[in-house]
SEZA-993266 format. One record per atom (N, C-alpha, C): residue number from 1; residue in three letters; chain; x, y, z. Coordinates in steps of 0.02 Angstrom, whole numbers, always signed. Each point is the difference from the previous one (the first is absolute). Example, Ala and Ser with C-alpha at 12.3 -4.5 7.8 and 13.67 -1.06 7.14 Angstrom:
REM residues 2
R/num/residu/chaine/px/py/pz
R/1/ALA/A/+660/-284/+390
R/1/ALA/A/-45/+59/+0
R/1/ALA/A/+45/+60/+0
R/2/SER/A/-18/+53/-36
R/2/SER/A/+42/+59/+3
R/2/SER/A/-39/+55/+37
***
This chain:
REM residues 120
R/num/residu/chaine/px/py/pz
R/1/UNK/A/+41/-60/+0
R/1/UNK/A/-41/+60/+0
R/1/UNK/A/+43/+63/+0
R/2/UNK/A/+50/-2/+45
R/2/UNK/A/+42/+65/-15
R/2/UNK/A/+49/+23/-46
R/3/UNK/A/-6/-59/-50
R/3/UNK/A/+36/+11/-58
R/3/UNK/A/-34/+28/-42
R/4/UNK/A/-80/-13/-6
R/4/UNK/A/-33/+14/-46
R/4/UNK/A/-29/+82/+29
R/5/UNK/A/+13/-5/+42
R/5/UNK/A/-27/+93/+75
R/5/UNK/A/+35/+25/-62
R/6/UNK/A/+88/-13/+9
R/6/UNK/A/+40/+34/-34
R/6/UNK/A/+9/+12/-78
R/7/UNK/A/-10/-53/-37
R/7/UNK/A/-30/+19/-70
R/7/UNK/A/-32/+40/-1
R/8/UNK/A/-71/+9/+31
R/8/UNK/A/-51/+51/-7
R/8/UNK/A/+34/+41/+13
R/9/UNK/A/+55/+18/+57
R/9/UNK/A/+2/+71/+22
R/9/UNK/A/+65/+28/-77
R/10/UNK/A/+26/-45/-14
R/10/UNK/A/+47/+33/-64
R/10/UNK/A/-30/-5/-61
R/11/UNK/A/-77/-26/-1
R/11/UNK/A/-35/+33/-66
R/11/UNK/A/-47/+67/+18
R/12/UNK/A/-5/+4/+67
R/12/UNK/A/-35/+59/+25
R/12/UNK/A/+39/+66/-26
R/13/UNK/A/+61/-15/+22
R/13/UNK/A/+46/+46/+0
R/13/UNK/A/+6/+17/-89
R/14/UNK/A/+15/-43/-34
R/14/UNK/A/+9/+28/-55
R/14/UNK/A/-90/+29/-11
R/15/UNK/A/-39/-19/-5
R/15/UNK/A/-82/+28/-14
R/15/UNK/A/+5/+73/+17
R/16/UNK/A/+35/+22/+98
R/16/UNK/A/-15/+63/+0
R/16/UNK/A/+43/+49/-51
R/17/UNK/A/+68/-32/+9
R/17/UNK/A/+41/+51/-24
R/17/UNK/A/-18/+15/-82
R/18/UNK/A/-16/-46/-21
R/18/UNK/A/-22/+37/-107
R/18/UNK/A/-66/+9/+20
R/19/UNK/A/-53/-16/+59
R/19/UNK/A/-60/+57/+8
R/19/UNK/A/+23/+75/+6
R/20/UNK/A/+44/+7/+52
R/20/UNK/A/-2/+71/+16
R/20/UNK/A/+39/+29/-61
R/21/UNK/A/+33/-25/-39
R/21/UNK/A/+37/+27/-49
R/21/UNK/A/-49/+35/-53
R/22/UNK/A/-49/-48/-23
R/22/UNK/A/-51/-3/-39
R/22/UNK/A/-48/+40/+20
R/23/UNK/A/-3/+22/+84
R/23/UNK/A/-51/+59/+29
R/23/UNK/A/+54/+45/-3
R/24/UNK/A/+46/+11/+1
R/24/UNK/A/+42/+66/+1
R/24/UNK/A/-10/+46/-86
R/25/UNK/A/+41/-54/-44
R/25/UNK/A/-3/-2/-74
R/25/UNK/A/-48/+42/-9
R/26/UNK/A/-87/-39/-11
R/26/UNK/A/-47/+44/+8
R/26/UNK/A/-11/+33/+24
R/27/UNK/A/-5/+35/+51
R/27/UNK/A/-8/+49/+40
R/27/UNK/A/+24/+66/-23
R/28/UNK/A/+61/-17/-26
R/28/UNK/A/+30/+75/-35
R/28/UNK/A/-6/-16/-54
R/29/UNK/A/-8/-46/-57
R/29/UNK/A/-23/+19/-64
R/29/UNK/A/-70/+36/+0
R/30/UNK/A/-37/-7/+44
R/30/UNK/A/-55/+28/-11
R/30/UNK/A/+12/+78/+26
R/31/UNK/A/-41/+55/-7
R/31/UNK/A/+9/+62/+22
R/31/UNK/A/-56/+0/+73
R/32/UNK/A/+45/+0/+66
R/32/UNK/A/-44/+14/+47
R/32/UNK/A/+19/+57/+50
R/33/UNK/A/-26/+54/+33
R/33/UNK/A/+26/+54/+27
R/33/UNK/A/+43/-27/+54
R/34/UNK/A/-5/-24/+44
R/34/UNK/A/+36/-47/+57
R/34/UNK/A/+3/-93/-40
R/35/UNK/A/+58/-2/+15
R/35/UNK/A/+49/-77/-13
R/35/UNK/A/-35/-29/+56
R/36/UNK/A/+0/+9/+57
R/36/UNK/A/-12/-52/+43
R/36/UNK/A/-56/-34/-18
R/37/UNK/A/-46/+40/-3
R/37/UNK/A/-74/-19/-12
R/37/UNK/A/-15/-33/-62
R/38/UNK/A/+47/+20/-30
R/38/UNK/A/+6/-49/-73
R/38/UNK/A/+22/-38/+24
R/39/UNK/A/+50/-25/+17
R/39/UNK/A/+14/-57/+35
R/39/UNK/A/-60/-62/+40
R/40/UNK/A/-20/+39/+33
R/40/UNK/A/-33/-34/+38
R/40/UNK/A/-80/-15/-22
R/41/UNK/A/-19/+30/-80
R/41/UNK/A/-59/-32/-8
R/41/UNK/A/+18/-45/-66
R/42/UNK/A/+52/-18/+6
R/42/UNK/A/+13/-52/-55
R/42/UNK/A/-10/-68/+31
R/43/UNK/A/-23/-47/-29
R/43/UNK/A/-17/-74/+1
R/43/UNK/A/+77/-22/+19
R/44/UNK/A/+30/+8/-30
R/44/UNK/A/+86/-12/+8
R/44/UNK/A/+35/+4/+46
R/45/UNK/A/-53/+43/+61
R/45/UNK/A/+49/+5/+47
R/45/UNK/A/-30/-42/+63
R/46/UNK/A/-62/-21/-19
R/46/UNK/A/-35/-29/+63
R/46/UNK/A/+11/-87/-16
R/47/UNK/A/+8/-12/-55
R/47/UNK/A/+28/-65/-34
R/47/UNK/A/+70/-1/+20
R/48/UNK/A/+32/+53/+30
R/48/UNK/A/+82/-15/+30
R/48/UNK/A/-7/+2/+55
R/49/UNK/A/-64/+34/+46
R/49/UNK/A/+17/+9/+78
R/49/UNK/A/-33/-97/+4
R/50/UNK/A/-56/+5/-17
R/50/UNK/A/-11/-79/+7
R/50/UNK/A/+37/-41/-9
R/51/UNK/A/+61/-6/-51
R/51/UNK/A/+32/-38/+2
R/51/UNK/A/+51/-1/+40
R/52/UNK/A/+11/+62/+33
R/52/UNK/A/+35/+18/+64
R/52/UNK/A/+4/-25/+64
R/53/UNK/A/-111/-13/+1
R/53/UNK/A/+4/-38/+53
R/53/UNK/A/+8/-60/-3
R/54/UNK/A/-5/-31/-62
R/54/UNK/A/-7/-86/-10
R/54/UNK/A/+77/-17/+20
R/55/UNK/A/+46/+40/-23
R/55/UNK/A/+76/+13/+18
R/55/UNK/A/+6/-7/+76
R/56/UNK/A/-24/+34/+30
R/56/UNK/A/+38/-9/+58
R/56/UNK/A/-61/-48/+55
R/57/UNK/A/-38/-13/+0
R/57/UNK/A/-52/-60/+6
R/57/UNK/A/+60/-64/+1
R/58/UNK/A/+8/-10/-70
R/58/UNK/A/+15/-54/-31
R/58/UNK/A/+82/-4/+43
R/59/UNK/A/+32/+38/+7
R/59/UNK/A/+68/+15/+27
R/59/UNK/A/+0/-20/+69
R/60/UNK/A/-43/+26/+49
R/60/UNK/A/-15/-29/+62
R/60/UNK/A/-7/-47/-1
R/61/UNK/A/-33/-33/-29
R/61/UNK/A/-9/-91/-21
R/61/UNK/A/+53/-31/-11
R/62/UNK/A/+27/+41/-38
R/62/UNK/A/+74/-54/-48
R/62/UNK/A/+63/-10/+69
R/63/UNK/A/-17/+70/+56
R/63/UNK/A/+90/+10/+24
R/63/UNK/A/-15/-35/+77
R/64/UNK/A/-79/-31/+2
R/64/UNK/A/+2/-45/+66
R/64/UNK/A/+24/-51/-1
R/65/UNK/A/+19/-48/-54
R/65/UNK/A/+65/-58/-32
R/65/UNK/A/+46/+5/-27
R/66/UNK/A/+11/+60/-38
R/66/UNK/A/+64/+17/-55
R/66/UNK/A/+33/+41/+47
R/67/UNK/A/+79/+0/+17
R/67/UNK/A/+41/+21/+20
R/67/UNK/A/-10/+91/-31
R/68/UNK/A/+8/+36/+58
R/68/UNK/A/-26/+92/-44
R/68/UNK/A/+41/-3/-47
R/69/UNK/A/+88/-4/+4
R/69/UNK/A/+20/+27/-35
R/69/UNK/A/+16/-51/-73
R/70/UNK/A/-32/-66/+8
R/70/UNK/A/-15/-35/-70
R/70/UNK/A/-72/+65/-33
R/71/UNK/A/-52/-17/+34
R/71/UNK/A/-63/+20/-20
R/71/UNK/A/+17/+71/-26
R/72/UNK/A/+36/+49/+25
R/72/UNK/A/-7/+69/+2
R/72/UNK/A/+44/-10/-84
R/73/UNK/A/+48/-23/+16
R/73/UNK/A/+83/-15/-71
R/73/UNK/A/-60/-12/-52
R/74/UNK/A/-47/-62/-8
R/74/UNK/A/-24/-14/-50
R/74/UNK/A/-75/+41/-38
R/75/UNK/A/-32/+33/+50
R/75/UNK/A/-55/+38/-26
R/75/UNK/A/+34/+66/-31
R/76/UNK/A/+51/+34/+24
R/76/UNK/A/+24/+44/-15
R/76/UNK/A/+39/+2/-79
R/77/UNK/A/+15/-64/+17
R/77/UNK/A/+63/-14/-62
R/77/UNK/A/-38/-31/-63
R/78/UNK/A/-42/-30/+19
R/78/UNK/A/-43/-46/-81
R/78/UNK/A/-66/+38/-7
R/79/UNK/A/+10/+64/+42
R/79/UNK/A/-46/+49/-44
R/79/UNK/A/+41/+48/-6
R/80/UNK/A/+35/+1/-2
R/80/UNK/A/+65/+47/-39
R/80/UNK/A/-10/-15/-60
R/81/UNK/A/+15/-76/+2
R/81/UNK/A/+20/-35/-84
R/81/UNK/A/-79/+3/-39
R/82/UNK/A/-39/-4/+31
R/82/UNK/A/-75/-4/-42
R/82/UNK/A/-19/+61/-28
R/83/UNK/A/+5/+42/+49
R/83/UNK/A/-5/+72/-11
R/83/UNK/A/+25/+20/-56
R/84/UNK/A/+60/-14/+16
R/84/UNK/A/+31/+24/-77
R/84/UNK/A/-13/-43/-49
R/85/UNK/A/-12/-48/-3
R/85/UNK/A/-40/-27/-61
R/85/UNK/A/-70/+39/-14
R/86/UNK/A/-33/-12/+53
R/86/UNK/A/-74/+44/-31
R/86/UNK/A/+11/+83/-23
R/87/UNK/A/+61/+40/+20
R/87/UNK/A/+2/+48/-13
R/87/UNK/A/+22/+6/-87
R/88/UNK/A/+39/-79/-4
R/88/UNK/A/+21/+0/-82
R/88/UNK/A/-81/+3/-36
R/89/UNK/A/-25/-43/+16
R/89/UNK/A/-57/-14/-31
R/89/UNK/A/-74/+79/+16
R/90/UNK/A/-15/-20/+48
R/90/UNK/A/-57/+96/+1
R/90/UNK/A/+42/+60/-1
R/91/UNK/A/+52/-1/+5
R/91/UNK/A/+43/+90/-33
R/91/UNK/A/+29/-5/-45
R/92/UNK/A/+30/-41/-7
R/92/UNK/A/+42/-8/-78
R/92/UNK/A/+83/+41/+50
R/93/UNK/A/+15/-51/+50
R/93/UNK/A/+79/-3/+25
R/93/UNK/A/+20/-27/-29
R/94/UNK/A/+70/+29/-31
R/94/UNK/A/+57/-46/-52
R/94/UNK/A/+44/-45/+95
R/95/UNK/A/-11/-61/-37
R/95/UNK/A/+26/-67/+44
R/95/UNK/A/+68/+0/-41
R/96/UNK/A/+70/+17/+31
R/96/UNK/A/+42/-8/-37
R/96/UNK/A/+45/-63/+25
R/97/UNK/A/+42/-13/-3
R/97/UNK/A/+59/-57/-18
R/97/UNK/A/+25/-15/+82
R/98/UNK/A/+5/+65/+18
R/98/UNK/A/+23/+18/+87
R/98/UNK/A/-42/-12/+36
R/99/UNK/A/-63/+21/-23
R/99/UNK/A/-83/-8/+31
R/99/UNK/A/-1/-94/+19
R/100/UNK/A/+18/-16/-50
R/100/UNK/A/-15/-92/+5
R/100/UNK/A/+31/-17/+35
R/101/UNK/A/+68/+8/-7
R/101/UNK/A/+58/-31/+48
R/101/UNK/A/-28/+18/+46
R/102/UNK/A/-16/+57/+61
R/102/UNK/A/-18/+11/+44
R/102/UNK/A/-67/-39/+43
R/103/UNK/A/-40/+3/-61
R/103/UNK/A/-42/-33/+17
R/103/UNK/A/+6/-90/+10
R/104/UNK/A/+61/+5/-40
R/104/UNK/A/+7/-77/+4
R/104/UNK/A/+11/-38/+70
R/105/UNK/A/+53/+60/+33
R/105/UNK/A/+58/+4/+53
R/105/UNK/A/-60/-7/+63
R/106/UNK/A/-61/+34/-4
R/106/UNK/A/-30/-2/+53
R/106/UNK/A/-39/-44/-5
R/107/UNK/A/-15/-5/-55
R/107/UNK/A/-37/-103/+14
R/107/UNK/A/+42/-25/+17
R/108/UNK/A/+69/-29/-16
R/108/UNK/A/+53/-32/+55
R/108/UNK/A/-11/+10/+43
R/109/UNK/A/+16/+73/+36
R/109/UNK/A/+0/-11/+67
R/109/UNK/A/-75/+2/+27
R/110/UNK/A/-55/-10/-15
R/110/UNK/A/-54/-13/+33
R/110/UNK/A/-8/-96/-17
R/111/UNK/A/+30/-24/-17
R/111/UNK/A/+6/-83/-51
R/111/UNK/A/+42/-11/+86
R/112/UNK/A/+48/+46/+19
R/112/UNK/A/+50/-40/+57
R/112/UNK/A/-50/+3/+57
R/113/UNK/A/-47/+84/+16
R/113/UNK/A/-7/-4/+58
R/113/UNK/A/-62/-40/+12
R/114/UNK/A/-30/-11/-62
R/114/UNK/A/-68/-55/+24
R/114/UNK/A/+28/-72/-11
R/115/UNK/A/+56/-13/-20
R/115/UNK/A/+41/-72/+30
R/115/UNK/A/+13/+16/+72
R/116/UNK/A/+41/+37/+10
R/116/UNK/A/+19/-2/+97
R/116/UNK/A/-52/+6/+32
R/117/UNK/A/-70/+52/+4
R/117/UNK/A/-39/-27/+36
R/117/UNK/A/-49/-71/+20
R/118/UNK/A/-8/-21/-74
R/118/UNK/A/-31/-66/-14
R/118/UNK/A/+63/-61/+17
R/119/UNK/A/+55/+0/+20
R/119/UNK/A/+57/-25/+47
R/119/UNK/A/-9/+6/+52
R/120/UNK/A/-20/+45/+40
R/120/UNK/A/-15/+16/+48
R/120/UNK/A/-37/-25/+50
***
């Protein structure tokens, strides 16, 4: 169960972060006298606080079995790597050569630390 807490909480995480991007984006393409309020009546942004909470819901769940600093290393880090995939794909981010390797590097090291805890 707390593996799967933690999946949820690192697809949460990527959901809020290209929500609020996608409520920001809009918000100023459109012409509104105050930003905030643009902000805040976009669909985009309440589709990121929700996923905000499913995030940290799901996180409390995951870090009552998963060691914090496995759980904390891997939600942080494999929505790093997702993120920037979905940012290739809904913004049109150039993913370059350095981008991969990097990304490669932290699937390794998330590949070691969910071996040592599952050792554990």
């Amino acid at each position: 169960m707390a593996w799967f807490a933690l999946a949820i909480a690192v697809l949460a995480n990527v959901v809020a972060n290209v929500s609020l991007k996608l409520a920001v984006r809009t918000a100023f393409a459109e012409s509104t006298e105050h930003p905030v309020i643009g902000i805040l009546v976009q669909s985009w942004t309440w589709i990121g606080v929700c996923a905000a909470i499913i995030l940290l819901g799901s996180y409390f769940v995951a870090i009552r079995d998963i060691g914090l600093g496995v759980s904390y290393a891997i939600v942080t880090s494999l929505a790093l790597v997702l993120i920037t995939i979905a940012a290739a794909f809904v913004f049109q981010q150039r993913l370059t050569l350095t981008i991969f390797v990097g990304m490669g590097l932290i699937a390794l090291g998330i590949v070691v630390l969910v071996s040592a805890e599952l050792a554990n």
